[in-house]
N, CA, C and O of each residue as an XYZ file, in Angstrom:
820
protein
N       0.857     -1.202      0.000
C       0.000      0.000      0.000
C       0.885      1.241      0.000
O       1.592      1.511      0.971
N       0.841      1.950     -1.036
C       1.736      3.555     -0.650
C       0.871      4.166     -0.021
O      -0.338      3.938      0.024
N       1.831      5.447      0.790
C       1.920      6.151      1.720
C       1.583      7.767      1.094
O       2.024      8.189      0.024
N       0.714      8.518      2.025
C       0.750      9.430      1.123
C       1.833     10.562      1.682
O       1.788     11.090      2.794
N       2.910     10.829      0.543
C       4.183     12.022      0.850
C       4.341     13.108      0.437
O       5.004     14.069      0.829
N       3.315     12.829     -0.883
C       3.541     14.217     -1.777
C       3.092     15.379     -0.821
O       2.304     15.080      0.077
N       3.604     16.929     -0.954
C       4.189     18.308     -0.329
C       2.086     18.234      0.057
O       1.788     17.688      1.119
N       0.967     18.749     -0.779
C      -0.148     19.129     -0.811
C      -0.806     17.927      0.357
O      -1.307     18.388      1.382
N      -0.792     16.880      0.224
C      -1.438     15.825      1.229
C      -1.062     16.060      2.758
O      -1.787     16.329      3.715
N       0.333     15.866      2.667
C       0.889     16.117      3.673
C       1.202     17.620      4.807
O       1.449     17.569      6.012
N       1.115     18.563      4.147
C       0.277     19.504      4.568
C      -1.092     19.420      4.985
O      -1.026     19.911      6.112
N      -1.862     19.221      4.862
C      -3.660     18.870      5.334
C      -3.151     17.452      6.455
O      -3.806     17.255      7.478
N      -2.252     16.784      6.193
C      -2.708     15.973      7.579
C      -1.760     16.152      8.442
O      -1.403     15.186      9.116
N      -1.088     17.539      8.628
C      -0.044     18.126      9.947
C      -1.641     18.627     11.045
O      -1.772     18.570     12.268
N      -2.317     18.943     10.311
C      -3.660     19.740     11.197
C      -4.844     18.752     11.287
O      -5.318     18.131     12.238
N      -5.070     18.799     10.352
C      -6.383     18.099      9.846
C      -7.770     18.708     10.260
O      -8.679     18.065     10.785
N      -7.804     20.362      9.872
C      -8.831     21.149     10.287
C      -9.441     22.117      9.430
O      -8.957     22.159      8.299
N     -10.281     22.824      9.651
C     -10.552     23.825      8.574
C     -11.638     24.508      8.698
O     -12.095     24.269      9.816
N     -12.639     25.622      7.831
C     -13.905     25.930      8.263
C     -15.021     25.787      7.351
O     -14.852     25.528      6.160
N     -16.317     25.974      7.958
C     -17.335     25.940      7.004
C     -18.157     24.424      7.314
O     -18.558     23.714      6.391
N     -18.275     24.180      8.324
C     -18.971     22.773      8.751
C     -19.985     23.616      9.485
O     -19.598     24.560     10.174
N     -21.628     23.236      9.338
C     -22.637     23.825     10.411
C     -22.994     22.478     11.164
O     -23.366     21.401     10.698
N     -22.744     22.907     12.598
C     -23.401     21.919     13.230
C     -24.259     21.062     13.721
O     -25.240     21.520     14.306
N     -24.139     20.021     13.635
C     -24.875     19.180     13.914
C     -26.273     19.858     13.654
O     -26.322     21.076     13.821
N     -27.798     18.971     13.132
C     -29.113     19.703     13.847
C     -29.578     19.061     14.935
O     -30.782     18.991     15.181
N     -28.602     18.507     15.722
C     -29.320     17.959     17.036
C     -28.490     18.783     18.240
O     -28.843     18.599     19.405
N     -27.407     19.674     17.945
C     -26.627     20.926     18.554
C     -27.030     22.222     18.673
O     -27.294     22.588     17.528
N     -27.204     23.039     19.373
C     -27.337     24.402     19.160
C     -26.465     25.321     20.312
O     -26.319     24.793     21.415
N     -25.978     26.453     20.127
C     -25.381     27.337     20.773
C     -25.968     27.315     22.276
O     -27.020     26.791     22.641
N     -25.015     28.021     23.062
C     -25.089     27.622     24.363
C     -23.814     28.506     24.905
O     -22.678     28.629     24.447
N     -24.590     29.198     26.316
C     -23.729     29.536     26.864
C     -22.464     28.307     28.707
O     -22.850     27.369     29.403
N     -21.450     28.866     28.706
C     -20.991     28.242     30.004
C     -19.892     28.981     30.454
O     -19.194     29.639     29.684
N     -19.691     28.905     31.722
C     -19.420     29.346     32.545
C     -17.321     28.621     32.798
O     -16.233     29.149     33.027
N     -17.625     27.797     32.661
C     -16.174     27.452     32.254
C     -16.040     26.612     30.810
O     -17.065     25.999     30.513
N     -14.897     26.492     29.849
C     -14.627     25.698     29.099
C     -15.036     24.251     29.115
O     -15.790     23.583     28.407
N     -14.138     23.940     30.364
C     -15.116     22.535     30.399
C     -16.277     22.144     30.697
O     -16.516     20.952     30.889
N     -17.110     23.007     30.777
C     -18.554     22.819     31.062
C     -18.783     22.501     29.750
O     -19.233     21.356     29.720
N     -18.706     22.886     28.841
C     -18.986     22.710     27.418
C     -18.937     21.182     27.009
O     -17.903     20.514     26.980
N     -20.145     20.748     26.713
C     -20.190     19.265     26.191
C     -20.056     19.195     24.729
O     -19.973     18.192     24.021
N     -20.048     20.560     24.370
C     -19.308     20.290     22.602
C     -19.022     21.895     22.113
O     -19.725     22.729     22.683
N     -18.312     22.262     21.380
C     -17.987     23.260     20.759
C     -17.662     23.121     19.077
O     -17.491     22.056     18.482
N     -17.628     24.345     18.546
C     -16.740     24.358     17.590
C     -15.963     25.802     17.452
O     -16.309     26.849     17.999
N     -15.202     25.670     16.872
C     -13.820     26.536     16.735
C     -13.596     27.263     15.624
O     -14.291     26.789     14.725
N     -13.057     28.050     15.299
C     -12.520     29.221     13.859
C     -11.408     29.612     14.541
O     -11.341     29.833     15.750
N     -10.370     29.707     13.575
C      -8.998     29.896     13.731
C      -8.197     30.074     12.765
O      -8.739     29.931     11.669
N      -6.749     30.418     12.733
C      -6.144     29.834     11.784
C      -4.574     29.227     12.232
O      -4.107     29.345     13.364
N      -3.944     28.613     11.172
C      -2.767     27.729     11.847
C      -1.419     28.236     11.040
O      -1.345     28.907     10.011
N      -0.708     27.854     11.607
C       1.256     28.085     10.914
C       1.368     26.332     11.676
O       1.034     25.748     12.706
N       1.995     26.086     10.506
C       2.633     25.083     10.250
C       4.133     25.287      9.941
O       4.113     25.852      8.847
N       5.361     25.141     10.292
C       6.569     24.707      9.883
C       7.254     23.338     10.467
O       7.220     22.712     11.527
N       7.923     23.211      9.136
C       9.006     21.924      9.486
C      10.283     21.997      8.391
O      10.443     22.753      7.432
N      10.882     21.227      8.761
C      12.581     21.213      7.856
C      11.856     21.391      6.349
O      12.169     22.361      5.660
N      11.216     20.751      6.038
C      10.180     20.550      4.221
C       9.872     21.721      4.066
O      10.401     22.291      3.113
N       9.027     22.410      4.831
C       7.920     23.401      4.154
C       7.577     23.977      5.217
O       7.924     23.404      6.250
N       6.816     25.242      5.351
C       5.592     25.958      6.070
C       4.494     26.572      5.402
O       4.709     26.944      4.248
N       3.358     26.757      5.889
C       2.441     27.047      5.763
C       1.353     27.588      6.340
O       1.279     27.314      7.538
N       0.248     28.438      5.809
C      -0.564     29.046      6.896
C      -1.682     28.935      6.158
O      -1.797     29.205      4.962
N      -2.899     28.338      7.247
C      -4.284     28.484      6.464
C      -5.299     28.489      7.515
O      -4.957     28.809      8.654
N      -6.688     28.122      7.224
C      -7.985     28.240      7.822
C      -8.258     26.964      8.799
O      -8.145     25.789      8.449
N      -8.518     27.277      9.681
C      -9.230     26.108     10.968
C     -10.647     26.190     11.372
O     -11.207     27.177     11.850
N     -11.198     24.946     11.102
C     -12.566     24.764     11.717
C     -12.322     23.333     12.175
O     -11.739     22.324     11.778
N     -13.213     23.831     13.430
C     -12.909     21.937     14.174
C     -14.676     22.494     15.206
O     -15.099     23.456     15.848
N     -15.147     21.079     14.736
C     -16.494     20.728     15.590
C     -16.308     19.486     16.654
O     -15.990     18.327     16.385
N     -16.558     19.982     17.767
C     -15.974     18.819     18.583
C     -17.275     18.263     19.687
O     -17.653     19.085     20.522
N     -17.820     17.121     19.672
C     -18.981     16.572     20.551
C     -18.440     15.528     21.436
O     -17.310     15.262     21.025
N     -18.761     14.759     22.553
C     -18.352     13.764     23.138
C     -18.685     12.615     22.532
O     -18.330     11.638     23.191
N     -19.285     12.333     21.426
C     -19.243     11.321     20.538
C     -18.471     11.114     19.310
O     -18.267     10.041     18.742
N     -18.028     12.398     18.942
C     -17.479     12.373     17.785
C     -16.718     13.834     17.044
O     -17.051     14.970     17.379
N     -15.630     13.532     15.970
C     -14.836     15.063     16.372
C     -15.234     15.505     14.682
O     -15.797     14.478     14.304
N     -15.237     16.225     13.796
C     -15.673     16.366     12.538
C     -14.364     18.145     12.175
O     -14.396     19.363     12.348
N     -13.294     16.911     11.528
C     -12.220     18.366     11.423
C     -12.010     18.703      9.782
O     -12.043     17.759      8.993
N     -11.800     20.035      9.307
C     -11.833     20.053      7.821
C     -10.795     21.291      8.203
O     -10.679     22.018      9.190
N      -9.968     21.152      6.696
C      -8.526     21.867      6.776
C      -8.839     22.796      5.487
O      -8.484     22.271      4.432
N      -9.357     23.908      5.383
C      -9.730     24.937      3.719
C      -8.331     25.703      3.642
O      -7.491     26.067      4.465
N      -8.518     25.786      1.985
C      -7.299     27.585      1.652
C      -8.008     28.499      1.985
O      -9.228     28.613      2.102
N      -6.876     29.396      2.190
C      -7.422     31.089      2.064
C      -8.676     31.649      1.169
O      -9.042     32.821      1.079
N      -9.225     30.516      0.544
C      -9.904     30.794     -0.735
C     -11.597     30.152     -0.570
O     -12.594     30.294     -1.279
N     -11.261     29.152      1.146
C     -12.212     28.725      1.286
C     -12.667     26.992      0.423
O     -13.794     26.500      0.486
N     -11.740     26.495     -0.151
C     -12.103     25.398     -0.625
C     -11.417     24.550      0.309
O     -10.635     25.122      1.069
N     -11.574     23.026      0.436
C     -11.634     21.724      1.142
C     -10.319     21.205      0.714
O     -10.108     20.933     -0.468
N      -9.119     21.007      1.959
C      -8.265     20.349      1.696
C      -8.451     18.792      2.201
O      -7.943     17.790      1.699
N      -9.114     18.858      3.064
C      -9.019     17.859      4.109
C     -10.350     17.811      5.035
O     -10.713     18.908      5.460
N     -11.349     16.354      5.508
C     -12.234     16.224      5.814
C     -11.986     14.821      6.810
O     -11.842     13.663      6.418
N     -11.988     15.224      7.918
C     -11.367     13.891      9.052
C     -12.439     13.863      9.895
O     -12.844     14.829     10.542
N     -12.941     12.669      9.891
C     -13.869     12.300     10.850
C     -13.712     11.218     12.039
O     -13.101     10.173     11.817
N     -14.121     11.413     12.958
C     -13.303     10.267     14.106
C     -14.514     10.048     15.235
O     -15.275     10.973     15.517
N     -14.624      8.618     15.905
C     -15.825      8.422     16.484
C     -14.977      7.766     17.432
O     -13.750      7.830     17.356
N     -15.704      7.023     18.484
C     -14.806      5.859     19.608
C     -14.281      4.663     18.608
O     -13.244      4.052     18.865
N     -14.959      4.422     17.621
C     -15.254      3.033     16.688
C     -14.202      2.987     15.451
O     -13.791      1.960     14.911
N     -13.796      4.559     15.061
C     -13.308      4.369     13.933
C     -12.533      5.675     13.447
O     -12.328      6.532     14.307
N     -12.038      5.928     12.020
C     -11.931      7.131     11.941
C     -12.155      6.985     10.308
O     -12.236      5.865      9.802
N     -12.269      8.443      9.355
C     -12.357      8.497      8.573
C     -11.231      9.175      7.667
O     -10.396      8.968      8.548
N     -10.640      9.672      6.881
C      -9.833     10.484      6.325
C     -10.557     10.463      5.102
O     -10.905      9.338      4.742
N     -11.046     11.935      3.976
C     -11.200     12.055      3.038
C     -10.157     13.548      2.493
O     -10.048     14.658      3.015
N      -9.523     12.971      1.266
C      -8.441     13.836      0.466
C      -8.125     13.405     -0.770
O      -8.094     12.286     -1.282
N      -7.895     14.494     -1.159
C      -7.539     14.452     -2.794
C      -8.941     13.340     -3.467
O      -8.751     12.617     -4.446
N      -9.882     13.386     -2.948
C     -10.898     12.530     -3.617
C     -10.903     10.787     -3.502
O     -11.502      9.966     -4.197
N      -9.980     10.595     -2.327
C      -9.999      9.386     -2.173
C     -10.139      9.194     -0.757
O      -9.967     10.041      0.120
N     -10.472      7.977     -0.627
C     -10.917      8.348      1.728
C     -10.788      7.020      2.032
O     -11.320      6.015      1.559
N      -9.758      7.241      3.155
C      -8.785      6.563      3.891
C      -9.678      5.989      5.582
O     -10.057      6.711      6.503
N      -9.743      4.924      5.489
C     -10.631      4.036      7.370
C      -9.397      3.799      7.989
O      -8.405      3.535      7.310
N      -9.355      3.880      9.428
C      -8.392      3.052     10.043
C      -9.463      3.537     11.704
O     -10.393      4.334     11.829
N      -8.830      2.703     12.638
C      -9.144      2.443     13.982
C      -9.112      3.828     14.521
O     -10.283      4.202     14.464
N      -8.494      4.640     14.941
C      -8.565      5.600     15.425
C      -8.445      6.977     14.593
O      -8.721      6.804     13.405
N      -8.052      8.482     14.973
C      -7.623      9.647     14.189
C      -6.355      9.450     13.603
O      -5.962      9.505     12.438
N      -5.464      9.057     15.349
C      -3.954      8.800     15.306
C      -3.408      8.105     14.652
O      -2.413      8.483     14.034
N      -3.970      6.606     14.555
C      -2.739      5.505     13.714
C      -3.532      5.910     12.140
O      -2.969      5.491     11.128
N      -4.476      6.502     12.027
C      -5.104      6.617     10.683
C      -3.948      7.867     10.250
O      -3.186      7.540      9.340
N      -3.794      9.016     10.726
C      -2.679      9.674      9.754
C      -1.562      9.542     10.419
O      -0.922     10.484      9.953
N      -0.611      8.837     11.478
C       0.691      8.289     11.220
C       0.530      7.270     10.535
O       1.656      6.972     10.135
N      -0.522      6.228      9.986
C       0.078      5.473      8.641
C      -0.055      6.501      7.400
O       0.775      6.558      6.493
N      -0.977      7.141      7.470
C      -0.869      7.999      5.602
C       0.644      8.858      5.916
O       1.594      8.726      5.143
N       0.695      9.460      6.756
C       1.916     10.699      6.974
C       3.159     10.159      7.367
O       4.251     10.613      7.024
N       3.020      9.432      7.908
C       4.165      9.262      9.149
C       4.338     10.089     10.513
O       4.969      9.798     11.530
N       3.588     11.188     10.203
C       3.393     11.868     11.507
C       2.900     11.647     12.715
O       1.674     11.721     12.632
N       3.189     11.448     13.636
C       2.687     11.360     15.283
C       2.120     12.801     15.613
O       2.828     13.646     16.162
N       1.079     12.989     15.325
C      -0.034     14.216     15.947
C      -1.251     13.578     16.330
O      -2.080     12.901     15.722
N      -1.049     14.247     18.290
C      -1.406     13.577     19.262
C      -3.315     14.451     19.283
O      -3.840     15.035     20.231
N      -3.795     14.243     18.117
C      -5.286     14.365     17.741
C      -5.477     14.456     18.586
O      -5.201     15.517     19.146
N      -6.256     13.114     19.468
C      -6.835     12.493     20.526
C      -6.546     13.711     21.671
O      -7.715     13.964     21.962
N      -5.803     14.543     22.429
C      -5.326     15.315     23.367
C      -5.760     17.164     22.472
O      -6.068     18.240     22.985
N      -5.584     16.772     21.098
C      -5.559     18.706     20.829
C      -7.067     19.460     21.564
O      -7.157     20.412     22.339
N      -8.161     18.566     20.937
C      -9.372     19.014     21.659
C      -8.940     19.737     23.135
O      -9.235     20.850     23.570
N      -8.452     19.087     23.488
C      -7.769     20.021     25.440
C      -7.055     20.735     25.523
O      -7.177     21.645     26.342
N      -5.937     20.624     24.662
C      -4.800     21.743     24.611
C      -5.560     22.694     23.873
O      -5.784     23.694     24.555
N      -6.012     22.741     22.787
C      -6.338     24.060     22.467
C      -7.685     25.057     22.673
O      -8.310     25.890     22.015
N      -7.733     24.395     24.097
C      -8.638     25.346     24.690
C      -8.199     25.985     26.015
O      -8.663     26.801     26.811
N      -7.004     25.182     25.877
C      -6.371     25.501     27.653
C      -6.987     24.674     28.783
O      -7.793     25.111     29.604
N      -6.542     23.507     28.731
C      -6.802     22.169     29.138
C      -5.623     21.160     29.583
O      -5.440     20.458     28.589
N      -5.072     20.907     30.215
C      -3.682     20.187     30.305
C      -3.951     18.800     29.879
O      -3.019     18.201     29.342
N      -5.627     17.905     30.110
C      -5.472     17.154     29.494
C      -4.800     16.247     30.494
O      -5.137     16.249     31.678
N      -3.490     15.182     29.831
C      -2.488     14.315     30.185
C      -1.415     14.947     30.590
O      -0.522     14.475     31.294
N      -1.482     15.969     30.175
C       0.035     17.012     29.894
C       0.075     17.857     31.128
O      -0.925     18.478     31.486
N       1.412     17.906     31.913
C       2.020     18.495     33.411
C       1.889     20.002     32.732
O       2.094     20.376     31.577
N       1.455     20.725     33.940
C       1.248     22.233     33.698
C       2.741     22.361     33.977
O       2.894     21.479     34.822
N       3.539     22.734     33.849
C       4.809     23.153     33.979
C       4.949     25.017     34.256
O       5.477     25.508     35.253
N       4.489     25.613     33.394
C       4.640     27.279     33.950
C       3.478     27.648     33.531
O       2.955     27.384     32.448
N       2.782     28.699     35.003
C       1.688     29.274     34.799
C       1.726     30.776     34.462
O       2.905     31.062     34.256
N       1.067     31.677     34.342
C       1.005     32.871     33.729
C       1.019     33.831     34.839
O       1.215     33.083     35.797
N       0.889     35.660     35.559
C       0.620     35.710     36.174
C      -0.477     35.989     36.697
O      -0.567     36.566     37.781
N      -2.006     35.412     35.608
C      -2.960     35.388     35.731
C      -3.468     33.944     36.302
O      -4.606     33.495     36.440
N      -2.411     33.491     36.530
C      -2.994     31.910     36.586
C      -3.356     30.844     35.599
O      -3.874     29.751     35.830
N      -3.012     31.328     34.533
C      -3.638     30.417     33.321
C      -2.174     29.406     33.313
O      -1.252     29.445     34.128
N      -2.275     28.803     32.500
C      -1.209     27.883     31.875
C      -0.658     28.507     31.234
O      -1.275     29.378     30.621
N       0.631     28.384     31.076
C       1.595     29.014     29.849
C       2.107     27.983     29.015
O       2.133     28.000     27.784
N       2.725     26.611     30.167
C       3.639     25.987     29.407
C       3.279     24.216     29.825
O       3.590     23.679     30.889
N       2.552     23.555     28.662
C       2.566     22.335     29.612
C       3.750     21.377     28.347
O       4.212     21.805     27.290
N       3.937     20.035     28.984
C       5.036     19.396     28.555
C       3.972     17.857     28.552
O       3.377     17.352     29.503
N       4.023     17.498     27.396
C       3.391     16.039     27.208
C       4.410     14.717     27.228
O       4.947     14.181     26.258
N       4.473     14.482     28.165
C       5.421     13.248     28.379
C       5.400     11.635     28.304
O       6.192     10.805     28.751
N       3.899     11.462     27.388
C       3.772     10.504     26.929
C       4.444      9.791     25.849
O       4.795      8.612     25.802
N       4.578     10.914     24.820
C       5.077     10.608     23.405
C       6.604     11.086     23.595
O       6.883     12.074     24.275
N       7.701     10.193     22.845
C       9.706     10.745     23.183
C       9.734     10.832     21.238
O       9.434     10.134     20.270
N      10.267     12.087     21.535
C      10.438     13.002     22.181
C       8.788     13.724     22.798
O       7.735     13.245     22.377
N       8.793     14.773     23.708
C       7.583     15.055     24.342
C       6.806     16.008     23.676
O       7.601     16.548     22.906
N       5.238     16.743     23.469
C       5.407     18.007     23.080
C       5.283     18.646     24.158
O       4.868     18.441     25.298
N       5.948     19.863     23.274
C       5.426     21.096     24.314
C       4.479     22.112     23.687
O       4.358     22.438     22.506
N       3.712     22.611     24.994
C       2.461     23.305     24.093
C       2.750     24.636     25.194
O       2.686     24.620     26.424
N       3.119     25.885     24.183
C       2.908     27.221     25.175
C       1.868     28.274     24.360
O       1.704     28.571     23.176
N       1.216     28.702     25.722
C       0.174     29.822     25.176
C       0.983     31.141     25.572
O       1.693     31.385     26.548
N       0.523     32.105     24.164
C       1.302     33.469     24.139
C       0.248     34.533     24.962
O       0.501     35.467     25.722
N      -0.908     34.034     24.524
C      -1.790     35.351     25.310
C      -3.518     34.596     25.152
O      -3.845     33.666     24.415
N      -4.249     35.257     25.967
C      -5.270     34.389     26.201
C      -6.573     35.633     25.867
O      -6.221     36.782     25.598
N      -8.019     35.274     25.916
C      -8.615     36.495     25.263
C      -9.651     36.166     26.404
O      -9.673     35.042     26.905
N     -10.447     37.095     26.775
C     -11.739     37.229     27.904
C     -13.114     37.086     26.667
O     -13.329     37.625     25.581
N     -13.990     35.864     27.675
C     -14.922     35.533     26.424
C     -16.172     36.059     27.917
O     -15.806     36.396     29.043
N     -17.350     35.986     27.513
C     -18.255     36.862     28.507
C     -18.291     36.246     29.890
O     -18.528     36.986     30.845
N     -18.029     34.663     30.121
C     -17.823     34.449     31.648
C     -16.525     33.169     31.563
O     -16.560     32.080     32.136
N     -15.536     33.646     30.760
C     -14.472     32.608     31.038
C     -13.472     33.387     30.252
O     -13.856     34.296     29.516
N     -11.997     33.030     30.389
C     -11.023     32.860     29.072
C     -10.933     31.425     28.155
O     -11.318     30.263     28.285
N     -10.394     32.005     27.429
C      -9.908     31.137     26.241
C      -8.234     31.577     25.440
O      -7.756     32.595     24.940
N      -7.797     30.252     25.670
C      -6.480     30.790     24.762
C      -6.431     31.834     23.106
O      -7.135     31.517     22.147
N      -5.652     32.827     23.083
C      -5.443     33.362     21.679
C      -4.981     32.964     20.710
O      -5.546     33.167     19.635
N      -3.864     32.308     20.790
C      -2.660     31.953     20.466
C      -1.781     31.202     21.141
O      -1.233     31.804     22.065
N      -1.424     29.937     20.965
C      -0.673     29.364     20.969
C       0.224     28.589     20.311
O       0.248     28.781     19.095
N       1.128     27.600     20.830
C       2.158     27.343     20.007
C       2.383     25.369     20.419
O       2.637     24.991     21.563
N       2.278     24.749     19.660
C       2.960     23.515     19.821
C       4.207     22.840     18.864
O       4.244     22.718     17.640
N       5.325     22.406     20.014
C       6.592     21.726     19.010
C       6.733     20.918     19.870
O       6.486     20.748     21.064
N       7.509     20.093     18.431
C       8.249     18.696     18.966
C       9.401     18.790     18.251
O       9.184     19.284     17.144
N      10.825     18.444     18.491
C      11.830     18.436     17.710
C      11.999     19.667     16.736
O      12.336     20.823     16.992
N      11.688     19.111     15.630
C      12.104     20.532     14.239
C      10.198     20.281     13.620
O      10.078     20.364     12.398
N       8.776     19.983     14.485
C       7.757     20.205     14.047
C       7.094     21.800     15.072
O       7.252     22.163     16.238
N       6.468     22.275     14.083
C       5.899     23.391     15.180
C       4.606     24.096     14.542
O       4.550     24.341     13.336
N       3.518     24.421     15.483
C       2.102     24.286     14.769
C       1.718     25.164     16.017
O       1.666     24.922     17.222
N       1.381     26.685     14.975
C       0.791     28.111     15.813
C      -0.208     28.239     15.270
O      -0.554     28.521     14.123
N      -0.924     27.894     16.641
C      -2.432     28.250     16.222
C      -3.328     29.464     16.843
O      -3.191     29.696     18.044
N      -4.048     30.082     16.237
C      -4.827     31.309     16.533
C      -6.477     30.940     16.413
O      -7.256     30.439     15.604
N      -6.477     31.515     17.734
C      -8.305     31.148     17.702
C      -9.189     32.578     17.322
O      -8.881     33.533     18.035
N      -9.968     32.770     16.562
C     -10.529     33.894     16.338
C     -12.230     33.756     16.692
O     -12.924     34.772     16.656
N     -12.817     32.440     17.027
C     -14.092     32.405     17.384
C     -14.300     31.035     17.792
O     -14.052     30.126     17.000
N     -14.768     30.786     19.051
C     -15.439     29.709     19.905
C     -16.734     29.651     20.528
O     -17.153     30.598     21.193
N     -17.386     28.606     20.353
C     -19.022     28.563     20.683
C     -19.152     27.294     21.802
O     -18.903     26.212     21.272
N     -19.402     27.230     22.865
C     -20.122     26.097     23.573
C     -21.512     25.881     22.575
O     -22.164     26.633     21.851
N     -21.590     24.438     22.949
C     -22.621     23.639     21.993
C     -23.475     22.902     23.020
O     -22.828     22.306     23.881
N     -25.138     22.810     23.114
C     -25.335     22.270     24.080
C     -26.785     21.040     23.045
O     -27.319     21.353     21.981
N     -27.024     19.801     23.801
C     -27.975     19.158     22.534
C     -29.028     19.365     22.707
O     -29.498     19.699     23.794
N     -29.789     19.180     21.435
C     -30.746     19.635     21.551
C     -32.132     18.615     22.007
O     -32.232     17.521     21.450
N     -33.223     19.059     23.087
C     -33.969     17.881     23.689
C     -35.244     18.060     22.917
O     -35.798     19.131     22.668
N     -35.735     16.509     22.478
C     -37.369     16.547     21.771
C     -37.872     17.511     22.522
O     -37.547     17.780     23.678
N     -38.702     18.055     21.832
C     -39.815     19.220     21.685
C     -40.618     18.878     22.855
O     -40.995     17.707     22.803
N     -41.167     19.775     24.324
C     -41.282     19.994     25.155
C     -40.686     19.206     26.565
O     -41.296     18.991     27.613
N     -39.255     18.852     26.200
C     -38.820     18.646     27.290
C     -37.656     19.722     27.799
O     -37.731     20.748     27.123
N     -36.730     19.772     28.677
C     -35.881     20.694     28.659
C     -35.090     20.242     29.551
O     -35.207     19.304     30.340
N     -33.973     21.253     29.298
C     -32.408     20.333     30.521
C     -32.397     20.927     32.122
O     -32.273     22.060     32.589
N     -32.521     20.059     32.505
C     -32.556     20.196     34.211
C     -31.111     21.228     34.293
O     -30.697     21.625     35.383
């Protein structure tokens, strides 16, 4: 089975995100009080990518539920590089017009890439979440600055540059994750708590 290496593929699966997905119709907007109160969100952003090969910068949308994560990677132009879908059961990869199954997010693009991107954990880090990952230096607001993931050798490290006030919480602005000679800056420009939606005259305690 080949691997996919060429420069365009491999770019879309350093992230595997993008925008222009509406959510779910069993989701609707919702306010909370902390981040993790949020039983689903979705995200707008955008990313920097560098490595020894190449860099790059483009569009982020990521929809994220406790059942399932739905990530798409667009150009500046708004068209579809990349369409990754991932459940407890399975995962999906669709690119370049052909679409890739394997068991999880993770072993599904370290076999197409070769890359180790720790999917499964970004949902937490990039909301300011430690997740698995040791808080190592805090801010002097108290937030996280610097945590260190010491699962994967070499480890990542994930530091936030500055954080933004949303109406009853923060949220990271900008941050930064590397490993070795990989490094992936991401900027959040809009976040929504998602709450589900209940048949018609019942409502959430």
């Amino acid at each position: 089975m080949s691997f996919i290496r060429n420069s365009s593929l491999l770019i879309a699966l350093l992230w595997l995100s993008g925008c222009g997905i509406t959510p779910p119709a069993d989701w609707q907007p919702t306010e909370v009080n902390r981040v993790q109160d949020a039983k689903a969100w979705e995200l707008k952003g955008k990313i920097a990518v560098k490595t020894p090969e190449q860099k790059f910068s483009t569009n982020l949308y990521w929809l994220h539920t406790p059942q399932s994560d739905e990530l798409r990677l667009t150009s500046m132009i708004g068209s579809t590089l990349l369409l990754l879908t991932s459940d407890a059961r399975s995962a999906s990869l669709e690119v370049d017009g052909k679409t890739y199954q394997g068991r999880n997010a993770n072993e599904l693009v370290q076999h197409l890439s070769g890359w180790q991107i720790p999917i499964s954990q970004l949902p937490q880090w990039i909301v300011g979440l430690p997740g698995d990952a040791d808080i190592v230096a805090r801010d002097a607001a108290g937030q996280p600055k610097t945590l260190i993931e010491q699962r994967q050798s070499p480890p990542w490290q994930i530091d936030y540059q500055s954080w933004q006030q949303l109406p009853h919480h923060q949220l990271p602005r900008l941050l930064t994750l590397q490993r070795q000679d990989v490094s992936l800056k991401i900027q959040l420009t809009e976040w929504q708590a998602l709450t589900e939606k209940l048949p018609q005259g019942k409502s959430h305690e």
